[in-house]
N, C-alpha and C positions, 0 to 999 in steps of 0.2 A: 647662737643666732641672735641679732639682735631684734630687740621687743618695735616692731616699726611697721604702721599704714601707708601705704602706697597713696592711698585713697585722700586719707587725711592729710599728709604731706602739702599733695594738691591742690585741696581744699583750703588748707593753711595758704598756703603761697598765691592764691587767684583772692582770698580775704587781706590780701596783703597788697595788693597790686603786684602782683608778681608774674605777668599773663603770659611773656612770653614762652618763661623759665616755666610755668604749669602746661601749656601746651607743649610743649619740647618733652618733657618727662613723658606725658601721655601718649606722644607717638612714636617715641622711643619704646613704649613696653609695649605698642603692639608689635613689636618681633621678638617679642621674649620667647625665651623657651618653653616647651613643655612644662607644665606644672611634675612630672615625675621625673625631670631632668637635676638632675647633681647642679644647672646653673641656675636655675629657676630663682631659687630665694636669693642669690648673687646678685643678679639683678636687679632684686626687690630692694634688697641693700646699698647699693648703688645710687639705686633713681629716690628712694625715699631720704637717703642721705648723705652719702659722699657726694655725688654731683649737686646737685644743690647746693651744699657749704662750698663746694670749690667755684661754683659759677658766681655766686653772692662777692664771694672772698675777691676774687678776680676782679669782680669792680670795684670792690673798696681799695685794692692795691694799685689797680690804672687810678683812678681818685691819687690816691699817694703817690704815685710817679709822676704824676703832670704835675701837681703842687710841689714837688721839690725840683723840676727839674733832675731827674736821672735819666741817664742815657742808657743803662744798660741793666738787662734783669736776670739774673742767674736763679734758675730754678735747681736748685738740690738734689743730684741722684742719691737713693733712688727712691724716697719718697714721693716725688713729684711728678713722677711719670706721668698722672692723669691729668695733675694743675697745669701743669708747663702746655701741654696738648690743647686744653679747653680753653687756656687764657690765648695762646697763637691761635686760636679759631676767633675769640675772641675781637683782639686784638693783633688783626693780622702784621701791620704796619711797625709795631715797637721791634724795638732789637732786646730780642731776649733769647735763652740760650739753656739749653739742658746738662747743668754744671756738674764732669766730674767731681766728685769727690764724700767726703765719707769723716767719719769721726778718725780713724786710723791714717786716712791719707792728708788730713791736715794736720797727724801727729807728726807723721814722718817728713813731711813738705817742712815742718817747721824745726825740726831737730836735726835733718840730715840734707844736704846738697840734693835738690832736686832740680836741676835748671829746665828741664823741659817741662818742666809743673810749673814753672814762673813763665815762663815765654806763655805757656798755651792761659795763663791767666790773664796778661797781657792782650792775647790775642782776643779775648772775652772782654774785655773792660777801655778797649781802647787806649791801655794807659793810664785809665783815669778811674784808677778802683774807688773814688770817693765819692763819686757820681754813679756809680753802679749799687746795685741793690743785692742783696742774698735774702734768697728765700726758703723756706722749708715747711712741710708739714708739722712737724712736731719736735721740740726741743729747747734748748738755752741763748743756743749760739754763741755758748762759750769759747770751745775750738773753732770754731770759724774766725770768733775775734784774735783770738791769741795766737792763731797762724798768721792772718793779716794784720796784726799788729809788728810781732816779731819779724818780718819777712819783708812787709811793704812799707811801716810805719805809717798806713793806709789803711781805713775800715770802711766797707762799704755802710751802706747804710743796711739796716735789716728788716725781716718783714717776715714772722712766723706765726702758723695758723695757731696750733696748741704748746702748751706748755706742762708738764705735770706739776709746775708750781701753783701754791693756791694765790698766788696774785704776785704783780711784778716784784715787790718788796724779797721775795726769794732768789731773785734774780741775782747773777754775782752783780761786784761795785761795778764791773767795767759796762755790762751790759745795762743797768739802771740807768748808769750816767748817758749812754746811748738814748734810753728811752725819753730823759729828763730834757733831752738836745731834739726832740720828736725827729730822731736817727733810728730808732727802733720802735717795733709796732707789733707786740703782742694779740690775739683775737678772742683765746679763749686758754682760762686757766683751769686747774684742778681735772686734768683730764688727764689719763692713763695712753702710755703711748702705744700699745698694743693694738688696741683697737682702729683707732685711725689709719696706722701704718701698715695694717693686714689687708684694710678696705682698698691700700694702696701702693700693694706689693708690685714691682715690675718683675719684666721679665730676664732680667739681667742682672747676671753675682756683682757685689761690694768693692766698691773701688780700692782696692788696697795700695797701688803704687799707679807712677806713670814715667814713665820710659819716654825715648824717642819714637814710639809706635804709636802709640798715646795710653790710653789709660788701662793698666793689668786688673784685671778680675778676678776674684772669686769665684768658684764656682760657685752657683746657684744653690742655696740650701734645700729645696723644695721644687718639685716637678712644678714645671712648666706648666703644664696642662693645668695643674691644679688651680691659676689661679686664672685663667684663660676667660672665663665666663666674666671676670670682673670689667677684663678690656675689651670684649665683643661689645660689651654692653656701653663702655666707654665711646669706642669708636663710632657703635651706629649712633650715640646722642652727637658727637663731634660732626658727622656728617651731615645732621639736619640743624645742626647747630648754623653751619659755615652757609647754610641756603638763606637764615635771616639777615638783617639789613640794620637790625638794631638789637640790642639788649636792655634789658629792664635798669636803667640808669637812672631812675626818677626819685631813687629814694633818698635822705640824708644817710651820711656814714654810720651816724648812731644809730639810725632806726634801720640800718642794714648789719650793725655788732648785733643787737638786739635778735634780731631774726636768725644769724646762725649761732649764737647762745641756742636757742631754740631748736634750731636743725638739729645740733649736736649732740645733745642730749643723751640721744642713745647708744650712743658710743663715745661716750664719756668715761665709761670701764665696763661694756660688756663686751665681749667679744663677737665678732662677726661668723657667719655658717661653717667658713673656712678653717676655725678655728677646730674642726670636728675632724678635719685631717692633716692640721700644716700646725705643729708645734709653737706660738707665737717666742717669739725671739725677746729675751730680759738683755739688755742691753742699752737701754735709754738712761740718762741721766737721770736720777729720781727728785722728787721736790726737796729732798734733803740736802743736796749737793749744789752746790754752785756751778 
């Protein structure tokens, strides 16, 4: 479980100018569950840190969309399931998209004839993959590049929350040089991808392939239900989310890194409550690998 104030969070984020984001969280947990409730600390988890990084993150990345001119935003299944949702509450109006795909279906996309995985990327990008953006919760964007290198000779631009490297310098060359052309935009390093990615389990298996049907799944490694309290609590902040008229835009970009550095913290490498019955998944690229 991670070591986290509810209270404090709050406290932090309203000493911060951050008012609307601390009222939103506050009446958000009044429909929390019971305190003897399996969702209870889920929630606490949640509103004290996964929402908050991803609401903050969301405006620094609308920031980076309108300053490059991108037309299109590909949020990452399935890390993203909570980003992708809060940034479209957000930002209702951008054209952005909840992007199959997966470390294995950009292997196969890129090694084997997949044409319905090109059309339907096409049909995401308008065409114009250089103007579109990939984003993710946690990782390199290694395989992201090396499919749409190999495939498109076309890279979007990128935009990933954590990385388990301790600073871009671990980055492979191709992704540095992305960062060096401010094409790429790292948020926070030296973080363990476990924990991020637990906070932001969906509800739906790993895109392994995609057909003319559209995209083949996995099944699910972990009960559904399991992580169900993570998105109740999602959805009711989304719906009071979508009744504001503004968000907390008034900060500079840095002094908004700054503040989820901060956020992050504790789950940086501890694990989340969840972790007490949903095995965390070893599978992320480590800071040693490119």
């Amino acid at each position: 479980m991670l070591k986290i104030s509810l209270k404090e969070t709050i406290r932090f984020l309203r000493q911060k100018d951050y008012e609307i984001l601390a009222s939103l969280l506050e009446d958000t947990w009044e429909s929390h569950p019971d305190k003897d409730h399996k969702h209870y600390d889920m929630w606490r988890e949640q509103l004290a840190v996964n929402i908050p990084v991803l609401y903050i993150a969301s405006i620094i990345l609308h920031n980076y969309v309108q300053s490059h001119g991108i037309k299109n935003i590909l949020f990452a299944t399935r890390d993203c399931s909570h980003w992708y949702k809060i940034y479209k509450a957000m930002y209702p109006h951008e054209s952005c998209h909840y992007f199959s795909c997966s470390r294995n279906m950009f292997n196969i996309a890129r090694t084997k004839s997949r044409p319905y995985y090109e059309k339907y990327i096409k049909s995401l990008t308008d065409g114009d993959i250089s103007n579109s953006i990939y984003v993710d919760v946690h990782g390199t964007g290694k395989r992201m590049y090396q499919y749409f290198k190999d495939k498109h000779d076309e890279i979007p631009f990128c935009f990933i929350l954590s990385s388990g490297h301790s600073s871009s310098d671990g980055l492979s060359k191709e992704i540095r040089k992305l960062v060096s052309k401010d094409r790429a935009e790292f948020l926070v390093f030296s973080a363990d991808g476990s924990p991020i990615e637990m906070l932001n389990y969906d509800i739906i298996g790993t895109c392994s392939d995609y057909n003319k049907y559209g995209p083949v799944r996995n099944t699910l490694e972990y009960d559904a239900d399991d992580v169900q309290g993570y998105h109740n609590c999602v959805d009711r902040f989304i719906k009071l989310l979508k009744r504001k008229d503004s968000v907390d835009d008034n900060h500079t970009d840095k002094s908004m890194h700054n503040i989820i550095k901060l956020l992050f913290k504790p789950a940086l490498n501890k694990l989340p409550v969840i972790s007490e019955w949903i095995k965390p998944e070893r599978k992320h690229d480590t800071s040693s690998v490119n």
